[in-house]
N, C-alpha and C positions, 0 to 999 in steps of 0.2 A: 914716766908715761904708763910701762906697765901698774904701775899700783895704783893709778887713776882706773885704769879699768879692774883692777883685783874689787876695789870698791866698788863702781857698777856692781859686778858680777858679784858680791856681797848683800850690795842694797836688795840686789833683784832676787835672790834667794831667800832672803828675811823674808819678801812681801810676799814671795809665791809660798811658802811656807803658812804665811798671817792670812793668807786667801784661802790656803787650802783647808784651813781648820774651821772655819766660819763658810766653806761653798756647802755643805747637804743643808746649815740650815737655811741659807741663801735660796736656795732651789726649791726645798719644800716651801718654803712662804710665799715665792715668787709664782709656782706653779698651781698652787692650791686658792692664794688669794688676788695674785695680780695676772693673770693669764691676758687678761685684756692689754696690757701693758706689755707683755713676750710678743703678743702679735703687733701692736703699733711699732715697736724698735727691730723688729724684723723687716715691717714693710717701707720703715724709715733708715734706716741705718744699716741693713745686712751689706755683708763685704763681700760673702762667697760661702762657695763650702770648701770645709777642709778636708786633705787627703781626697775630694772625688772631683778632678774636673771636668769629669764627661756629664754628669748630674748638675752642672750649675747652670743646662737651658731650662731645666723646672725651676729653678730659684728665678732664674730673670722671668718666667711666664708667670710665676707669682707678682713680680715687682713689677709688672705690666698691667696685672689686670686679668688676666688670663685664667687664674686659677685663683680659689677663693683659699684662704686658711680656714683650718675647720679646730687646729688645735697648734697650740706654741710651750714644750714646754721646756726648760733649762737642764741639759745634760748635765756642763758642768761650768763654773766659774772661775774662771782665773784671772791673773792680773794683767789678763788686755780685755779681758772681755766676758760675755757670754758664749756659749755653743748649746745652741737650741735643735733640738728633734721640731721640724714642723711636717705639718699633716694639711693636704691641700685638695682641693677636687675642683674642675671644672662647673659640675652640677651636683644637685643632690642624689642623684642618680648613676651617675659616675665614676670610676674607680679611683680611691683615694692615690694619691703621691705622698708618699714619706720621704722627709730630706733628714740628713741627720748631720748632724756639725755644721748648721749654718750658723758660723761667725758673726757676731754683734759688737764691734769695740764700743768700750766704753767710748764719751765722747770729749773726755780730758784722762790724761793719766791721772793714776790713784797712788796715793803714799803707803795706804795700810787699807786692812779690809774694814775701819771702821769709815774710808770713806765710798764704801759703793753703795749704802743706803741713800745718801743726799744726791748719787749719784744715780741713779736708778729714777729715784724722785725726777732729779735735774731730766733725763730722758726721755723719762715718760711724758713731762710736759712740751719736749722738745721735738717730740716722734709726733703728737697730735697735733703740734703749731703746724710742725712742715705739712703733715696728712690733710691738713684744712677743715674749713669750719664744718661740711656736708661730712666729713667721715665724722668731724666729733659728733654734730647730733645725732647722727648714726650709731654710736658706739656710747650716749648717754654721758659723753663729755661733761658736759652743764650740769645735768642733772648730780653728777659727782662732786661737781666744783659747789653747787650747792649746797646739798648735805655736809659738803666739808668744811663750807663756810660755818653753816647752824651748827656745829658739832662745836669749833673753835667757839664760836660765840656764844652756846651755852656754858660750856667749859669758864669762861672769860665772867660772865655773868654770876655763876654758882661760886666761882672763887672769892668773888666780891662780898656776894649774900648768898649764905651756904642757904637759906632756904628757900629756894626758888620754889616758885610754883607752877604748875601744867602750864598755867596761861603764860606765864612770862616764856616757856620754853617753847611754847608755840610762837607766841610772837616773836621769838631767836628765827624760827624757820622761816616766819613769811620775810622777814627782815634779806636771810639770807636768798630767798627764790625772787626778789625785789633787785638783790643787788648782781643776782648771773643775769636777770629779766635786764637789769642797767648794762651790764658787759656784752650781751646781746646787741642792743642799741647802738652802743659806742662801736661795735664791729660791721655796721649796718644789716647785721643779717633780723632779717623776721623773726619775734618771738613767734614758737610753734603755740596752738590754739591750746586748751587744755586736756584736750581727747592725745595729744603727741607726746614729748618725753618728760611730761611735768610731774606725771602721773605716775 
């Protein structure tokens, strides 16, 4: 029995090891490139703060509605999770609220830290499904899933005939704002006019 758990307590020290040496670049990417992403799996997924339970009625007036996020970024990353510094205010007028150690578990356990990138990925789509369709267009949801369709598909395109040209790669985009304009549809929500987030 004990040596069943020696391994646990083996396994789980490799991974926090394999996590801690891939978490600053973890952080710097996340914070620099996906911030939109730290605030969706905060206002999806946060568990609490850690070490402060008298500060966890600002966390819940965030996850009410009550206070807006004005900034989310990754302290540090370990193998359950995130622990995000968030930054929040009522109004823009307001005095901010800083929370620090709110807790983010991942949303499956991880084997190594080369799986929190598809993990991260896996969340972020996961934070905006539960958030709904009005936070995504809010937050340029579509507009993302677009350009990252046309991105793939010129990619797809140029590999086939390494010389593509301007036209063909425009036509990659309308192709792509055609097919979030089709995912639209199928969700029944109204495409926004062209003056909204097409732009």
């Amino acid at each position: 029995m004990s040596s069943t758990k020696d391994d646990t307590s083996m396994k789980r020290a490799v991974l926090e090891a394999d996590v801690a040496k891939s978490a600053k670049r973890i952080m710097n990417h996340m914070n620099s490139d996906h911030e939109d992403s730290n605030i969706a799996y905060v206002l999806a997924f946060a568990t609490g703060i850690e070490g402060e339970e008298a500060v966890n009625t600002s966390l819940s007036d965030i996850l009410d509605g009550k206070l807006t996020i004005t900034s989310a970024q990754l302290t540090d990353v370990d193998a359950d999770g995130f622990l995000l510094e968030v930054k929040a205010q009522e109004s823009p007028e307001s005095e901010q609220v800083v929370l620090s150690n709110v807790r983010v578990p991942y949303h499956e356990p991880i084997e190594s830290a080369k799986d929190i990138h598809l993990t991260a990925v896996a969340m972020h789509r996961k934070a905006y499904d539960k958030l709904g369709v009005w936070y995504k267009v809010k937050k340029g949801y579509y507009k993302q899933v677009a350009k990252f369709v046309a991105f793939k598909s010129y990619k797809a395109i140029q590999k086939s005939s390494p010389g593509i040209s301007v036209v063909a790669a425009g036509a990659t985009a309308l192709v792509a704002v055609g097919a979030a304009a089709g995912y639209l549809r199928k969700t029944k929500m109204p495409v926004p006019k062209a003056s909204g987030f097409w732009n």
